[in-house]
C-alpha positions in Angstrom: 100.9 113.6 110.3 99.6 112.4 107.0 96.5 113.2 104.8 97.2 111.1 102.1 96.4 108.0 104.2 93.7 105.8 105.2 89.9 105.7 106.4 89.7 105.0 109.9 86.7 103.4 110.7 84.3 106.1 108.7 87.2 107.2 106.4 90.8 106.6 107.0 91.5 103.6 104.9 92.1 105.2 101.6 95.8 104.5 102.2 95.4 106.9 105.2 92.3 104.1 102.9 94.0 105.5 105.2 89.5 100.5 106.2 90.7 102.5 104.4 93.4 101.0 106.0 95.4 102.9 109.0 94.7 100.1 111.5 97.6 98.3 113.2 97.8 96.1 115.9 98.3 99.0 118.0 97.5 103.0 117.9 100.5 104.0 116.7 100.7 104.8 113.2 104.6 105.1 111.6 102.8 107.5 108.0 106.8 107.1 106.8 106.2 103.4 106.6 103.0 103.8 104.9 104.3 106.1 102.0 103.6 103.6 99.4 100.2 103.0 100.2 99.4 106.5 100.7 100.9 107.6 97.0 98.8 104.7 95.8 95.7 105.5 97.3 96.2 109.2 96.4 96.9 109.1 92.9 94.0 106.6 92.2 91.7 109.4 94.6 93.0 111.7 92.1 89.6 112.3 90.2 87.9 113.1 93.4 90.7 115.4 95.0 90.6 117.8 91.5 86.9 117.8 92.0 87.4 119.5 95.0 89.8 121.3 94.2 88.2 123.2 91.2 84.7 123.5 93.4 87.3 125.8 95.8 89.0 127.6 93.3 85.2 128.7 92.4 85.2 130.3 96.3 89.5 131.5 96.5 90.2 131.8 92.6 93.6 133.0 92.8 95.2 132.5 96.2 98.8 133.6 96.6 99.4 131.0 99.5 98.6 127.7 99.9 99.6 125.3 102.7 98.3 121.7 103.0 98.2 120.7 106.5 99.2 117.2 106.8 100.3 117.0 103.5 101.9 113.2 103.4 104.0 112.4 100.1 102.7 115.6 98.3 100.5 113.9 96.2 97.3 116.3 96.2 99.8 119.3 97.7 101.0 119.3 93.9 97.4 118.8 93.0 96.9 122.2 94.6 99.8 123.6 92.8 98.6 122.5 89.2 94.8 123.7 90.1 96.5 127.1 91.5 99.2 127.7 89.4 100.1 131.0 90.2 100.2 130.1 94.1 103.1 128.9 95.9 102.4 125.9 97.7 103.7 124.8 101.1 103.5 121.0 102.5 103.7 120.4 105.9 103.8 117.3 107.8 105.5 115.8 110.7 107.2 113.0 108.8 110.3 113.8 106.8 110.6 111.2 104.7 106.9 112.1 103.5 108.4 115.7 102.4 111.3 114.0 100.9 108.7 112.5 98.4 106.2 115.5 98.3 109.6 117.9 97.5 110.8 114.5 95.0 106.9 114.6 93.1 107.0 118.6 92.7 110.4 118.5 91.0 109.5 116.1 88.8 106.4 117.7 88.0 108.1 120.8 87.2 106.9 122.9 90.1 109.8 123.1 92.3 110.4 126.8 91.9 106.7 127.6 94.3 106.8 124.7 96.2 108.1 124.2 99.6 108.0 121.9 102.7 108.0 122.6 106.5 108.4 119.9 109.1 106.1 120.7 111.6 103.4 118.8 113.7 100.3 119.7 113.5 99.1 119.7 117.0 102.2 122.1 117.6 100.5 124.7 114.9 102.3 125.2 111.7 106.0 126.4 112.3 107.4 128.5 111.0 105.0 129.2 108.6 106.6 132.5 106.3 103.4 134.0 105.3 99.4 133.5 106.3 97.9 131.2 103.9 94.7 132.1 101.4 94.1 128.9 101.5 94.7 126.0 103.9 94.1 122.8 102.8 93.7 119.9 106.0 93.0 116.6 104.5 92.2 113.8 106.7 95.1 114.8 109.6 93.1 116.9 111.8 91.5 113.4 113.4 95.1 112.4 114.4 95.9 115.4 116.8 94.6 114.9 120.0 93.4 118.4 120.5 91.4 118.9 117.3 89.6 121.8 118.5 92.9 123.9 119.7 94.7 122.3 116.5 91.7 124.0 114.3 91.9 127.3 115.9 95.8 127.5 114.9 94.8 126.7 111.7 92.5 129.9 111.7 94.9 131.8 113.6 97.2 131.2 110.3 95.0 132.3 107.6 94.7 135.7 105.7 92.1 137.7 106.1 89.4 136.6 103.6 91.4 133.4 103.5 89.5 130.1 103.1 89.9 126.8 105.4 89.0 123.6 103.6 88.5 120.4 106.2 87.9 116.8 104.5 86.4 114.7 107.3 84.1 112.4 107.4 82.1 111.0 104.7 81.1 107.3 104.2 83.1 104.1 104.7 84.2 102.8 101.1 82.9 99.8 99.4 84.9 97.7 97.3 82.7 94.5 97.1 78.8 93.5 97.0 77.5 92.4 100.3 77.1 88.9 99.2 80.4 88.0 97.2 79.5 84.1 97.0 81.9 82.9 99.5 82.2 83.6 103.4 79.4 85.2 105.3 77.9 88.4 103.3 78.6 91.5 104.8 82.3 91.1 105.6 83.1 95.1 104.6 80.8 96.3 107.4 82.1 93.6 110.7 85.5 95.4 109.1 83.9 98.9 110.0 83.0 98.0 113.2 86.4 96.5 114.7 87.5 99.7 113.0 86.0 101.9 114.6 86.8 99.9 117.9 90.0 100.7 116.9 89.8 104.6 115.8 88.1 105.1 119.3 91.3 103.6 121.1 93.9 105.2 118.9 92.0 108.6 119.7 92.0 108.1 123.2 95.9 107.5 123.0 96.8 110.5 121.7 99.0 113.2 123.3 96.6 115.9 125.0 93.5 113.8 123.8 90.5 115.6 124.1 87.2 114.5 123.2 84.8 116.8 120.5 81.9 116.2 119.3 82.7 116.0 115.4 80.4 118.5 114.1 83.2 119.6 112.2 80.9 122.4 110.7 80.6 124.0 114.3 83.9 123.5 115.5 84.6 125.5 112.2 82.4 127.9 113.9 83.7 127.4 116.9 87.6 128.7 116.3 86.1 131.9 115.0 85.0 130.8 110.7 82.1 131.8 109.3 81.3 128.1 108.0 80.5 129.2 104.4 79.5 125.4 102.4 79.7 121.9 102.8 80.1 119.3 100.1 80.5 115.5 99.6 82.4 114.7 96.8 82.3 110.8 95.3 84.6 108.7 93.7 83.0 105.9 91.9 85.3 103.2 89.7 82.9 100.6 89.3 83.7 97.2 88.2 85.4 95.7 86.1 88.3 97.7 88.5 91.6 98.7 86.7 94.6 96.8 87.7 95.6 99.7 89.7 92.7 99.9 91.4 92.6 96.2 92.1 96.1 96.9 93.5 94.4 99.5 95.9 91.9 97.2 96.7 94.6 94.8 97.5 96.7 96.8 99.5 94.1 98.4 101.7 92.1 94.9 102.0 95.8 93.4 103.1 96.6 96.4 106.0 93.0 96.1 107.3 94.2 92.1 107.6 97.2 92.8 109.5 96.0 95.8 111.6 92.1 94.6 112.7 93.2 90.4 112.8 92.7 90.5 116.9 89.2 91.8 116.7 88.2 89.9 113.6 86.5 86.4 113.9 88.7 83.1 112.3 86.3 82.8 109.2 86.7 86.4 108.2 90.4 86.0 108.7 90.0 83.1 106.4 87.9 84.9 103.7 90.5 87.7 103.9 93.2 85.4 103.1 90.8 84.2 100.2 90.6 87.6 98.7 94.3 88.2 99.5 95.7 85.2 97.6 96.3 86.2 93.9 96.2 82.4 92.7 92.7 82.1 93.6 90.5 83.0 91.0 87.3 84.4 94.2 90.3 87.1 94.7 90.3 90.7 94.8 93.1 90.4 91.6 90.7 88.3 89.2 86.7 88.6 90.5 84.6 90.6 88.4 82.7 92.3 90.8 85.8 94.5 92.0 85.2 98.1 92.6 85.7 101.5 94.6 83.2 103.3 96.1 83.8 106.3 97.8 82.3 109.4 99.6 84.6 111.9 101.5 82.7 115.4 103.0 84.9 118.8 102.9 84.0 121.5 105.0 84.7 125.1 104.1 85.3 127.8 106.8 86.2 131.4 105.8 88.3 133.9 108.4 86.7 137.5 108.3 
């Protein structure tokens, strides 16, 4: 289970972009495979994830415990640990090879001494978690257990008293081009929403113990026993001209929506895809001017009596 990734269909693609970008030709999503695109989509998110970070700080200012549920390669788990740095910081996440990075980053970063992993799935609870956490950071991975609702009560079950559950779900698809771009039919980011979400729909239905929820993610806060105590949206906006690496993101996630979505996509968007894709053309993502990243992604704060 991985945070770090993509937007499905209204927000996975952030590496999860994840259309944001988690879609494949099937429902099965391999997050080791995707570490790349999930370090590069969180460190350009970077801006947006401290924004939210200091806004909870504000409501748990000095949390001993902090575990990041669905943590991927550890990119905004060390986030956590630089905006809280007199917490220890767990990561956990179902994929090894995602810890091996988030445990890689923290070293590097000078943190290793209060940070830890845990290999756990999600929909399993946490592990063997040591301690209840103060704060418990769920980033995006909640939407790939099939049993949100049971999944979000052992999230609450694991929390100190007083501690603070922070949910980032939701939000708005991102934008990375005008409408009308000059070439191929206008609109081409919002027919990719809609296979998308043709395609989150399936890949939710799949999963192990599927069961369908009405995401009011608010009330299902509510609903495991948290007082649901604020919402926010927070926005990332880069506008154009775009940063190389952020025409690399636009790249990247543009490219996995290509590969993932190309059965529900029609042969000119396909074509105006390959357009975009191909760095020698100057109507590219890699040389227009118009490049840029919009974003919107909600969290959801629940507090445990």
């Amino acid at each position: 289970m991985a945070h770090d990734h993509g937007q499905h269909g209204q927000h996975d693609e952030h590496g999860h972009e994840h259309g944001h970008g988690h879609a494949h030709t099937h429902t099965h999503i391999d997050f080791a495979e995707m570490l790349p695109m999930l370090e590069q989509e969180a460190e350009l998110f970077t801006p947006l994830y401290a924004e939210a970070a200091g806004w909870l700080r504000e409501r748990q200012p000095d949390p001993e415990m902090i575990v990041d549920a669905g943590s991927g390669p550890g990119v905004i788990s060390c986030l956590l640990a630089d905006t809280f740095p007199k917490a220890r910081v767990v990561a956990v996440d179902g994929a090894g090879p995602l810890l091996d990075a988030a445990r890689a980053r923290a070293a590097r970063l000078g943190i290793a001494d209060r940070f830890s992993t845990l290999e756990a799935e999600l929909g399993d609870g946490l592990g063997d978690l040591e301690y209840p956490a103060d704060l418990l950071w769920a980033s995006r991975s909640l939407h790939h257990v099939g049993d949100q609702r049971a999944t979000l009560a052992g999230f609450a079950e694991r929390l100190a008293p007083g501690g603070v559950l922070a949910l980032l779900e939701g939000g708005l698809p991102s934008r990375y081009l005008p409408r009308d771009i000059g070439i191929g039919r206008p609109g081409l980011q919002s027919r990719l929403d809609a296979v998308e979400q043709e395609w989150f729909t399936r890949m939710r239905r799949e999963l192990p113990g599927a069961a369908e929820e009405t995401e009011d993610w608010a009330g299902l806060l509510t609903a495991v026993g948290l007082r649901h105590a604020a919402t926010r949206t927070f926005l990332l906006d880069l506008p154009a001209p775009l940063s190389e690496e952020g025409r690399a993101f636009v790249a990247t996630g543009l490219g996995h929506r290509r590969t993932g979505l190309a059965e529900g996509l029609e042969p000119d968007d396909l074509a105006l895809l390959d357009r975009l894709l191909d760095a020698d053309d100057k109507a590219s993502v890699y040389h227009r001017p118009d490049v840029f990243v919009l974003a919107a992604m909600t969290v959801y704060v629940g507090v445990k009596a």
